[in-house]
C-alpha positions in Angstrom: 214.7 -55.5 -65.2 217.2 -58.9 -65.9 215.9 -62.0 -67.3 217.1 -65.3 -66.0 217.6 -68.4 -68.2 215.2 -70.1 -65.5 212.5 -68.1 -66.3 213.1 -65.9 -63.1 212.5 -62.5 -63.6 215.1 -59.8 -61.3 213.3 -56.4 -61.0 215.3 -53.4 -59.3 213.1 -50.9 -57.4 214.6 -46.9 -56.7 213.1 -44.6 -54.7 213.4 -41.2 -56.4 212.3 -37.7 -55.6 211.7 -36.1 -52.1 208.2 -37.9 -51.2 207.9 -40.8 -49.0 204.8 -42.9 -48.6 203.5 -46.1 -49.9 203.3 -47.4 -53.8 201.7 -50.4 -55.4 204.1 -52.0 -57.8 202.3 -54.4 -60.1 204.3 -56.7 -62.7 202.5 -58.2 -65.9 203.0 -60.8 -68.5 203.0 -59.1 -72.1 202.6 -62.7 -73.8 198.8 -61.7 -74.0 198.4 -64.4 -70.3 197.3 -61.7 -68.6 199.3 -63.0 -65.4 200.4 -60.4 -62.9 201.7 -60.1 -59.6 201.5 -57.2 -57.1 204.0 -56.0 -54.5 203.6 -53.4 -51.7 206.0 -50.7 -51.4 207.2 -48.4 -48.5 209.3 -45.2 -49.1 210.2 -44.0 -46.1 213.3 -42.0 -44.5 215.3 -44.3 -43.0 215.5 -45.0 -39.0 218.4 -43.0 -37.7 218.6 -43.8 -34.3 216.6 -46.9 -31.8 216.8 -46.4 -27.9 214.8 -47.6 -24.8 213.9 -44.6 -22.2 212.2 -45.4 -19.0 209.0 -44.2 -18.0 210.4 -40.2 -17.3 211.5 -40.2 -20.8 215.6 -40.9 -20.0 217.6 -43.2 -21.4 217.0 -46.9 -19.7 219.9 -47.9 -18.3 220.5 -51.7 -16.2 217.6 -53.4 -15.3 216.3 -55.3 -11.8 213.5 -58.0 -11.4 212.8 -60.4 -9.2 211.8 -64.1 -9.9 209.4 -63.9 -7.3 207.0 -60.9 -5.8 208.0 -62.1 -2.6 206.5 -62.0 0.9 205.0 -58.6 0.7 203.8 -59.0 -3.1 205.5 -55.8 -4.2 209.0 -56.6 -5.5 208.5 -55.8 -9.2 209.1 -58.7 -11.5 208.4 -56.8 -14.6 209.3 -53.2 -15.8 207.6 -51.4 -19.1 210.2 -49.6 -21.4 209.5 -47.7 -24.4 210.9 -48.0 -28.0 211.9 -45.2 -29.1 212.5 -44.7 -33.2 213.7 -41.4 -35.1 214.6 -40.7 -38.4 213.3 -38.3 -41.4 210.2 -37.6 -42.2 208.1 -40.6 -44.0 210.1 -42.6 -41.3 208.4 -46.3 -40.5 208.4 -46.3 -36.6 207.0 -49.8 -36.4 210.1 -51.4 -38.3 211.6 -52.6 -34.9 211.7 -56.4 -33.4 212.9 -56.4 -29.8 214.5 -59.9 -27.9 215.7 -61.2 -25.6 219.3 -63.4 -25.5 217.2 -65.5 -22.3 213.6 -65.7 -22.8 213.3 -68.9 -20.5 214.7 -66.1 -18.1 212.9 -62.8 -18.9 210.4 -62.6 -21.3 209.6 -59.5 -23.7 206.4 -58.6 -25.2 205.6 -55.3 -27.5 202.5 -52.9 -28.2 203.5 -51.1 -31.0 200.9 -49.2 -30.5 202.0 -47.3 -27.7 205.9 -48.7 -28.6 205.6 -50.1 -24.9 208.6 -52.9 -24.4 207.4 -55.3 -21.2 209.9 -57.4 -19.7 209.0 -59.8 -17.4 211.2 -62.3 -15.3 209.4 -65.8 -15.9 211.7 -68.4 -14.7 212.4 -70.5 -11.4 215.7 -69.1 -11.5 217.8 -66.2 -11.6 220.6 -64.9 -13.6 220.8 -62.4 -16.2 219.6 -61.5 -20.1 220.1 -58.9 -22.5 217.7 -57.3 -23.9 217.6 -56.0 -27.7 215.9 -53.7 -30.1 216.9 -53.8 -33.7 215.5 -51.9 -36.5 214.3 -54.1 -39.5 214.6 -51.5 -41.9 218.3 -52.1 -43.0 219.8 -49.5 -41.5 221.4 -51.8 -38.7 220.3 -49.9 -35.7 220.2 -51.3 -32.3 220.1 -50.5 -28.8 220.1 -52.9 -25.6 219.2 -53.0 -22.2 220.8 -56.0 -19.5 218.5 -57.3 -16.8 219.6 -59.2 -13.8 217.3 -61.6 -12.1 217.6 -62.0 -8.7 215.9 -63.3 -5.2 213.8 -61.2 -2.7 213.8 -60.9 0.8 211.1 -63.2 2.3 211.3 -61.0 5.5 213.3 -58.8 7.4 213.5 -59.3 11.4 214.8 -56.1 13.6 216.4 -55.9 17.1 218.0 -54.1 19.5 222.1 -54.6 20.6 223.0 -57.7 22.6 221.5 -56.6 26.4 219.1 -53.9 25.1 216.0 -52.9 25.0 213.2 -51.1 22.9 213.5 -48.6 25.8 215.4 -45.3 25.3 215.7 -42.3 27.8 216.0 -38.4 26.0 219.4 -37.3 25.1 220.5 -41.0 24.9 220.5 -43.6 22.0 219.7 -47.0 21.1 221.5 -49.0 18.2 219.0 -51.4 16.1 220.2 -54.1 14.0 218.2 -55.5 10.8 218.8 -59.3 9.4 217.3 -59.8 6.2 215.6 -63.8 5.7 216.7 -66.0 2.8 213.3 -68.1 2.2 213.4 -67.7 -1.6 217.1 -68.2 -1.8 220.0 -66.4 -1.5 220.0 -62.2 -2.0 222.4 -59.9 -3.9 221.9 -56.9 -1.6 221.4 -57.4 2.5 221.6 -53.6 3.4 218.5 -51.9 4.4 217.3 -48.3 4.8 216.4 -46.9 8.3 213.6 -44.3 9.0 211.1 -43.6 11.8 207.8 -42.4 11.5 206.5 -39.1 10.8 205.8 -38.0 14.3 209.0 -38.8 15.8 210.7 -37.4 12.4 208.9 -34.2 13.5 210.4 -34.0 17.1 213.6 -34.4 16.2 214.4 -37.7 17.0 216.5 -39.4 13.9 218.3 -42.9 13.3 221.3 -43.1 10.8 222.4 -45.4 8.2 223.8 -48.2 10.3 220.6 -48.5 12.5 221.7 -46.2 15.7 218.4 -44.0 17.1 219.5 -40.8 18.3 216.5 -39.1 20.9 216.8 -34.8 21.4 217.8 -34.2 25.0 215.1 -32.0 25.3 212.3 -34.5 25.2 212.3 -34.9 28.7 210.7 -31.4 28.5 208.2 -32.6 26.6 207.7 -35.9 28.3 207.4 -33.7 31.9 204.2 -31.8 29.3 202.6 -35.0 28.7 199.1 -33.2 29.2 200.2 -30.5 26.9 201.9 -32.7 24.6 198.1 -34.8 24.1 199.9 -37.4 25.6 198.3 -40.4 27.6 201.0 -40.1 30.1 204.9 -39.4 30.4 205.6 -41.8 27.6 206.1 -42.0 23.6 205.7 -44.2 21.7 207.3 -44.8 18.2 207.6 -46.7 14.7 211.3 -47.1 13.6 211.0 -48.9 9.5 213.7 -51.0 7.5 213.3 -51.2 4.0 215.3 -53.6 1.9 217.8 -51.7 -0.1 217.2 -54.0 -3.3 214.4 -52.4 -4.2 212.1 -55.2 -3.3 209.8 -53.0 -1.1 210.3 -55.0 1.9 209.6 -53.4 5.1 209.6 -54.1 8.8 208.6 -52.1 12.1 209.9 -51.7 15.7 208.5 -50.2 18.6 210.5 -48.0 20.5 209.2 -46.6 23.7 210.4 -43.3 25.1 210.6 -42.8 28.7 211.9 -40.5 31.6 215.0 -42.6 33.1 214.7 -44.5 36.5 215.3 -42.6 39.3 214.9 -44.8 42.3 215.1 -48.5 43.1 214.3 -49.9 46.8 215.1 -52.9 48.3 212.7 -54.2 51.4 215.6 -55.1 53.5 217.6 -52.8 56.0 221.1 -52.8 56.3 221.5 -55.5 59.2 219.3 -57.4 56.9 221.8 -58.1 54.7 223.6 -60.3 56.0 222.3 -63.8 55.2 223.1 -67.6 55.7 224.5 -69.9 52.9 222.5 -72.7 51.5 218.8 -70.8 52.2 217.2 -69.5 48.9 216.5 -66.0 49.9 213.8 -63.5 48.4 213.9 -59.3 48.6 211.5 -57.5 47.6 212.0 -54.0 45.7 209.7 -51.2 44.3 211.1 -49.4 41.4 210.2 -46.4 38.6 212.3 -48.1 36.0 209.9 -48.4 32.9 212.0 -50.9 31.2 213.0 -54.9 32.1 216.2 -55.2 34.6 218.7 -57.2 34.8 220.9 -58.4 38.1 224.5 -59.8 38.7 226.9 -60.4 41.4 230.3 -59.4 41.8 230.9 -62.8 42.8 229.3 -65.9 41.6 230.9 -68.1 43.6 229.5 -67.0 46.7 225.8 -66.1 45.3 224.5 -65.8 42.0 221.4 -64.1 41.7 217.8 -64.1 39.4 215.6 -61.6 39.2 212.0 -61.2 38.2 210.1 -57.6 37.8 207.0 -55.5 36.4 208.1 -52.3 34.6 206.7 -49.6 35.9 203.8 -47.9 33.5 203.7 -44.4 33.8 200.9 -44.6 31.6 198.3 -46.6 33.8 200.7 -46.4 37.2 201.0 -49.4 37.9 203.7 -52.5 37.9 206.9 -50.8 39.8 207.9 -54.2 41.9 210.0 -57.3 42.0 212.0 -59.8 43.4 215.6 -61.2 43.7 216.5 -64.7 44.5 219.2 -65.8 45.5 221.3 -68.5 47.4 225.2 -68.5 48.5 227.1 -71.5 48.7 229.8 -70.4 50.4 230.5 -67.6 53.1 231.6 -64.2 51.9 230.9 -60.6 50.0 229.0 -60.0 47.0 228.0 -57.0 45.3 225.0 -57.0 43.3 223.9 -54.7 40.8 220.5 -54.0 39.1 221.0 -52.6 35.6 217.9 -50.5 34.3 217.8 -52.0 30.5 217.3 -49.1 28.4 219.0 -46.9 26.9 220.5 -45.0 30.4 221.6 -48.1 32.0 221.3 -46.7 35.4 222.4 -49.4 38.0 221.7 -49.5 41.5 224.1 -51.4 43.5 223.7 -53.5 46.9 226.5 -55.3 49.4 225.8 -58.5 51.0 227.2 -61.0 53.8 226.8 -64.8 53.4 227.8 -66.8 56.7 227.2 -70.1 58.1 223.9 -71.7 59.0 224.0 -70.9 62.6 
């Protein structure tokens, strides 16, 4: 104990022995005053190391949250950590602060009770913070975590190739593309995971990492058992999911219908009745099994360019099966049409046709 001309008094404590725990150390005036002052002591160990584990108990590494729980309410915008403190025995686990280098940007809050670290992305913005945990013992450890804050998805729209359908035949396939929307800003990740449904996992039929939906050739077996199958009719439906690959918990559905291929198309007309004058709108009428939309075009569209309008056939409830084109020429000559089933076998039926002059 040193004496100070100012009256201050400088008191070195020394932990001695091989027993930790907690003293009372209690300084008194001998002057007869009476005047004392108490200090709490804790002998402990000493920290030897700090980390922060996940919730399996490894070591945490880079963090994700989102500034917003987005459209579907599940993109996390907070993750619990634990502090984790070892040293010797007598060791004070509670001697720990943990911060954060942006808490405008990701807050952090602490139960040392259960040594649970919550960090939780509380701006309007996103960007990225590192996160801290220091031991206030003296023994200078640390250990830190960095979080990035970024935008979710707001939603995540699915379709088929340019001229395709939700319609696929067996042994053929169908390619799917998934655009992911930008409501909340813009996103750090725009890939997305493919999968179908349970049922169609369990026939067989699969769909890859870019999107593409591959259906057994088989399963026009079991489309042919329909009644076996507990089927309505010849036809399957299916669920084909995107997920967003940010971890945002995203998801969006597609319908794919599985049907036996077309195997007829028949135009009302005979073959003398194809020859037709320029400058009339002309109608023929057709009956199909094609259980998907068509389409029609001319091998020239000069001389006539035709629309066409149709029911798909429904396997299911046997009905629809018929349509129309229309069609007018405007100048004499040959054109080939061709009627294109739009699914997945693109079957086409083709017709030839005479435009002449108004007689």
């Amino acid at each position: 104990m040193e004496s100070a001309a100012d009256g201050r008094v400088q008191i070195t404590l020394t932990a001695t022995g091989n027993k930790y725990g907690k003293v009372k150390v209690t300084v008194a005036t001998a002057d007869g005053s009476n005047k004392k002052a108490v200090c709490n002591v804790t002998v402990s160990g000493g920290i030897k190391s700090v980390s922060l584990q996940d919730n399996v108990g490894r070591k945490a590494g880079s963090q994700t949250l989102f500034r917003t729980a987005g459209t579907a309410g599940k993109a996390p915008v907070s993750v619990a950590l634990k502090a984790v403190i070892t040293g010797a025995d007598g060791v004070n686990t509670e001697a720990y602060d943990v911060e954060s280098s942006n808490p405008a940007l990701v807050s952090v809050s602490v139960d040392k009770t259960t040594d649970e670290v919550t960090l939780r992305a509380v701006g309007k913005s996103t960007g990225k913070a590192k996160i801290t945990l220091k031991a206030t013992d003296g023994s200078g450890r640390k250990a830190s975590v960095n979080v990035t804050v970024i935008n979710p998805p707001s939603g995540i729209s699915i379709a088929p190739k340019a001229g395709k359908t939700r319609y696929v035949v067996p042994g053929k396939s169908v390619q799917l593309s998934a655009k992911l929307e930008t409501e909340y800003g813009q996103i750090a990740n725009n890939k997305v995971q493919w999968s179908v449904d349970n049922e169609a996992a369990g026939l067989g039929i699969t769909v890859n990492s870019s999107g593409k939906i591959l259906i057994p050739g088989w399963m026009d077996i079991f489309l042919e058992n329909w009644q076996e199958n507990r089927l309505k009719g010849p036809a399957f439906n299916f669920e084909v999911y995107a997920t967003a690959g940010d971890g945002s918990g995203l998801q969006a559905s597609y319908a794919i219908c599985l049907r036996q291929p077309v195997t007829h198309l028949t135009l009302n007309v005979s073959e003398k009745e194809r020859e037709k004058e320029v400058y009339i709108l002309h109608t023929v009428r057709f009956t199909s099994d094609c259980t998907s939309p068509v389409s029609c075009t001319s091998s020239s569209l000069e001389t006539a360019s035709p629309s066409i309008v149709y029911t798909p056939y429904d396997p299911v409830k046997k009905t629809g099966g018929s349509g129309f084109i229309m069609f007018m020429a405007t100048k004499p000559g040959n054109a080939t049409f061709t009627v294109k089933a739009l699914d997945s076998s693109e079957q086409v039926f083709m017709s030839e046709w005479k435009f002449v002059e108004r007689k």
